[in-house]
C-alpha positions in Angstrom: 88.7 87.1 79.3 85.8 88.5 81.6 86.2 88.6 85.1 83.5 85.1 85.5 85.7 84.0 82.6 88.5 83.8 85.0 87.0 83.2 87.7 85.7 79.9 86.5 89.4 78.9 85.6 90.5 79.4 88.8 88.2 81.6 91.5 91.7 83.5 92.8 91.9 87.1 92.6 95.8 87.8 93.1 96.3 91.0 95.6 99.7 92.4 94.7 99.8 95.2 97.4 103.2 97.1 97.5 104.2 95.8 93.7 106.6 98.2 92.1 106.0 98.5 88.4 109.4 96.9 87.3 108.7 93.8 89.1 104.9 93.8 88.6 105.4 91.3 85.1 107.6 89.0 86.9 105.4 88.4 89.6 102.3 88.2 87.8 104.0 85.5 84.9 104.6 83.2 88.0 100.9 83.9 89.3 100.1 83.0 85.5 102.1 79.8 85.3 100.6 78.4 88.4 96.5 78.6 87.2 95.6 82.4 88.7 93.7 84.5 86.1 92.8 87.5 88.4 95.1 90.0 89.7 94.4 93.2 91.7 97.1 96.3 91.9 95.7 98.2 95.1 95.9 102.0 94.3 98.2 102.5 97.9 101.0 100.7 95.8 103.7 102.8 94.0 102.8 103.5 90.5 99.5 101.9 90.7 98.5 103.0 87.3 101.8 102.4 85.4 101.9 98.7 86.8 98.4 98.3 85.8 99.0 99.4 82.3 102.1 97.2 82.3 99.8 94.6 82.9 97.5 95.2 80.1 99.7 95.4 77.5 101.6 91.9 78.4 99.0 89.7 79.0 96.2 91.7 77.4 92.8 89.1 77.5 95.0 86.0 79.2 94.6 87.9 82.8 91.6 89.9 84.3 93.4 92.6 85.8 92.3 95.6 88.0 92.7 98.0 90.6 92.4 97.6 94.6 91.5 100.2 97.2 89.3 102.1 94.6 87.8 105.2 97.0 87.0 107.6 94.4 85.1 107.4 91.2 87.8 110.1 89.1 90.4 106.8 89.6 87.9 104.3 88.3 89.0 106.7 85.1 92.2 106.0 85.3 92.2 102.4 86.1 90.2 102.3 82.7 92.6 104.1 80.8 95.6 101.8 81.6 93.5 98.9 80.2 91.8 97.5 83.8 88.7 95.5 84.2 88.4 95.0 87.6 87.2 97.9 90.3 88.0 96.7 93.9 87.1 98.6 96.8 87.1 98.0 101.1 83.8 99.9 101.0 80.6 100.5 99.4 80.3 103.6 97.4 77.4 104.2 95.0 79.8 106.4 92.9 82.3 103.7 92.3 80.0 101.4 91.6 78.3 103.6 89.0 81.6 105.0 87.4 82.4 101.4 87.2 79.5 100.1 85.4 79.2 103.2 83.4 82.6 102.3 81.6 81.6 98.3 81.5 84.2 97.5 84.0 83.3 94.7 86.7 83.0 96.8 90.8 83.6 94.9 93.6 82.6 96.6 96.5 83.6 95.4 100.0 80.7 94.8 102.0 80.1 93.5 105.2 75.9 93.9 106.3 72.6 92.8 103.9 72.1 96.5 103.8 75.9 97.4 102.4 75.5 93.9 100.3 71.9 95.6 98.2 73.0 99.0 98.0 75.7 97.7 95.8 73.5 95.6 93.9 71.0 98.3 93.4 74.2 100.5 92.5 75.0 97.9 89.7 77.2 95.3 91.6 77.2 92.0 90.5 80.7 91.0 92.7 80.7 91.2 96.3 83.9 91.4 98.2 82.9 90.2 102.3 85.6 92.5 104.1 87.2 91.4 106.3 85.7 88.1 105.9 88.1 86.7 108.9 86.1 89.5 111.3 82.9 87.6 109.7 83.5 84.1 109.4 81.4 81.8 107.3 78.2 81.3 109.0 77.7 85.4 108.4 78.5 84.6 105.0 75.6 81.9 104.6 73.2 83.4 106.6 73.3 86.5 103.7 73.6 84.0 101.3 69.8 83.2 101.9 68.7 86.8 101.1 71.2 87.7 98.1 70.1 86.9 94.6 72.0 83.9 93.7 73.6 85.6 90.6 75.6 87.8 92.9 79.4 86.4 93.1 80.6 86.7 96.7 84.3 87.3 97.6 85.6 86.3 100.8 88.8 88.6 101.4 90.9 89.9 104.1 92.2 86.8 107.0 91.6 84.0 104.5 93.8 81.4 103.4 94.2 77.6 101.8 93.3 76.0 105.2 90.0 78.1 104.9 88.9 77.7 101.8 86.1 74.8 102.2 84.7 76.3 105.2 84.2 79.7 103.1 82.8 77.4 99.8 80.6 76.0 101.8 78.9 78.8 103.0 78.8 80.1 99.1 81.5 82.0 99.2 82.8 81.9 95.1 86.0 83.7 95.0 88.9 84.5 96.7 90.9 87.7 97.0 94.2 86.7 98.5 97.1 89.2 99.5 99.6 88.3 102.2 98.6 84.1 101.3 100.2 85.4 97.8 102.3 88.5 97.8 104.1 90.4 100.0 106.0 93.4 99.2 109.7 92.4 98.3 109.6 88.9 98.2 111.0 87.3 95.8 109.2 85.5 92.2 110.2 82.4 93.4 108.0 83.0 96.3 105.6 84.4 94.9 105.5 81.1 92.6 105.7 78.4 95.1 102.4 80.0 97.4 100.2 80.2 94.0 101.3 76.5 93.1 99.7 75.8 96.9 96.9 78.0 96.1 95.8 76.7 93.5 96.1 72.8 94.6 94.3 74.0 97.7 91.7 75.5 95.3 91.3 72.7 92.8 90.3 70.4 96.1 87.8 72.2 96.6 85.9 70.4 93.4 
């Protein structure tokens, strides 16, 4: 499954922040079960790489999995190697984006000005992650919409939840990378469950 692959089922990427590798298939079977296709391990967790790779071998092409907080292009290596897709960073770094492209994985850069958003594309971007989008709000979002090639997948990430979701669709926002709204450190799988189910209703309203 590619990353628009999954994104078309359901446009969710799952931020797992904190996820311990021993609990990282449990959680990520319930985000499964309830419709999510996309799930992010940021590099700040423990064991990043070993969760990651846990990942890859259990749900192989039924997930789009990746890596979070990606500052460096040496880890866009290792995400690779444990069988990642996805290369998600806060920030815009040419290197990332090229390591990432180089090894025909999918960068996300975080961006937040026209002239962050076309460096990435010139870099090789093709996803956009608006970060934070709550410091933003939608109407930034459309107003960059009407420069920005219309190929170019925006995230909206960072502040954003269910209740916001049409404002942010509106404006052309096509994904949504969602960590506290799904995941918290230590919660329970049951939890973790129950917020995708509302998720993902509060996503297919959107159509």
């Amino acid at each position: 499954m590619t990353l628009d692959e999954a994104l078309a089922q359901c446009p969710v990427v799952a931020i797992v922040r904190g996820v311990r590798p021993e609990e990282i298939l449990d959680h990520a079977q319930a985000l499964f079960e309830a419709g999510v296709r996309g799930v992010e391990v940021p590099l700040n967790s423990p064991e990043p790489i070993e969760s990651l790779r846990r990942l890859s071998e259990a749900f192989g092409d039924r997930l789009v999995t990746g890596a979070g907080t990606v500052l460096h292009a040496d880890r866009v290596d290792e995400v690779a190697k444990a069988g990642g897709r996805i290369i998600v960073a806060p920030n815009t770094s040419r290197e990332v984006i090229a390591r990432a492209v180089a090894l025909k994985l999918d960068p996300a850069p975080g961006f937040a000005t026209a002239t962050e958003a076309f460096v990435a594309i010139e870099a090789g971007a093709r996803h956009l992650k608006l970060f934070p989008a709550v410091t933003y709000g939608p109407a930034h979002l459309k107003q960059l919409k009407a420069v920005l090639p219309p190929e170019i997948v925006v995230w909206a990430v960072g502040g954003v939840g269910a209740p916001d979701f049409a404002d942010w669709w509106a404006a052309g926002a096509r994904a949504f990378g969602l960590g506290g709204e799904l995941y918290k450190a230590g919660q329970s799988v049951a939890e973790t469950a129950d917020k995708a189910r509302r998720v993902v209703e509060a996503i297919r309203n959107l159509h």
